[in-house]
N, C-alpha and C positions, 0 to 999 in steps of 0.2 A: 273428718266430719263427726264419727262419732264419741272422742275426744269432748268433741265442741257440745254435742247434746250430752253428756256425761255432766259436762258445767253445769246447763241450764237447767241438767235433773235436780242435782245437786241446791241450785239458787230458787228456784221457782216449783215444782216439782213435788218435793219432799214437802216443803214448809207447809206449800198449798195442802195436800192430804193432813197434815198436823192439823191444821187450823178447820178443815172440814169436821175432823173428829172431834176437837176443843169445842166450839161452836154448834153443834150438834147436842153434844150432851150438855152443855148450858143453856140451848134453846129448850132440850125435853127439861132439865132441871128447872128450870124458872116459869114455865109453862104451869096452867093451873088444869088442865084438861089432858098434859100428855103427862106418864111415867116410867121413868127408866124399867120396872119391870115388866113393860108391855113387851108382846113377843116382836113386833115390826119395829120396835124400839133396839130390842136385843140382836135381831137380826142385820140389824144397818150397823151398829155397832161394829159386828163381827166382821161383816164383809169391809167394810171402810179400814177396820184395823189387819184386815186379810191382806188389803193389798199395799199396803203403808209398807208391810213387814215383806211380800212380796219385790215390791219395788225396791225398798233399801238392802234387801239381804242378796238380793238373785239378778233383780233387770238392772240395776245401776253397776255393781261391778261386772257382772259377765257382760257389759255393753265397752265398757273402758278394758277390760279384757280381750275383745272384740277387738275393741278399735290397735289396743298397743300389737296384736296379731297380724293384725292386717298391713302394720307396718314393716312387718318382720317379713312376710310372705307375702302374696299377692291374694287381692280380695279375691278369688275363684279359686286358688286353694280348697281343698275340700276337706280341710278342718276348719278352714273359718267359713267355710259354708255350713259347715255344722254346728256350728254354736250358733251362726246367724239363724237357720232352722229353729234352736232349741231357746233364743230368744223370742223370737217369733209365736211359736208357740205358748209359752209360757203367758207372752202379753196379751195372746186372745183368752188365755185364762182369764189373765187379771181382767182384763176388758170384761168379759163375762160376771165375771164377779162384781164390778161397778155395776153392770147393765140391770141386774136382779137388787144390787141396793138404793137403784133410782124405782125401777115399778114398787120396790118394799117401802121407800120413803113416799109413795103416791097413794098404793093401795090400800095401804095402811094395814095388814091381815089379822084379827083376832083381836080390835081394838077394843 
């Protein structure tokens, strides 16, 4: 199974975060009203590229790491319960860190 979600990180996932950040900064660029030096500008920026770099460097391989583990051992092992733990956590980071760059993309702060 998570093999399987390693793919679809990989196909859908990834690209989607790219094209969020592409699309983002050519929506403030072409805008007459908003400017990449605005601080809510800077700030979605950071967080969107926070979790690009997040996911591609940390939650994609330690998940397919995860997964090639658990075939080696049994999933209640308690080393692959502890990566599964430190995946877990890591993604309520990342989660958090989207959740602050949707109200920052709303509130708009210090426009």
């Amino acid at each position: 199974m998570l093999a399987y979600s390693q793919g679809i990180d990989d196909r859908i996932f990834l690209p989607a975060s790219v094209a969020v950040l592409v699309l983002g900064i050519a929506m403030v660029w072409y805008s007459p009203t908003w400017e990449v030096s605005q601080l809510w500008v800077i700030l979605g920026l950071i967080g969107i590229a926070n979790t690009i770099v997040v996911g591609a460097a940390f939650l994609g391989p330690e998940a397919g790491r995860v997964g090639r583990l658990t075939e080696e051992r049994r999933p209640d092992d308690a080393e692959v319960q502890r990566r599964i733990r430190r995946v877990f956590a890591i993604s309520r980071y990342d989660l958090a860190v989207l959740i602050l760059v949707v109200i920052d993309m709303v509130v708009k702060p210090a426009r």
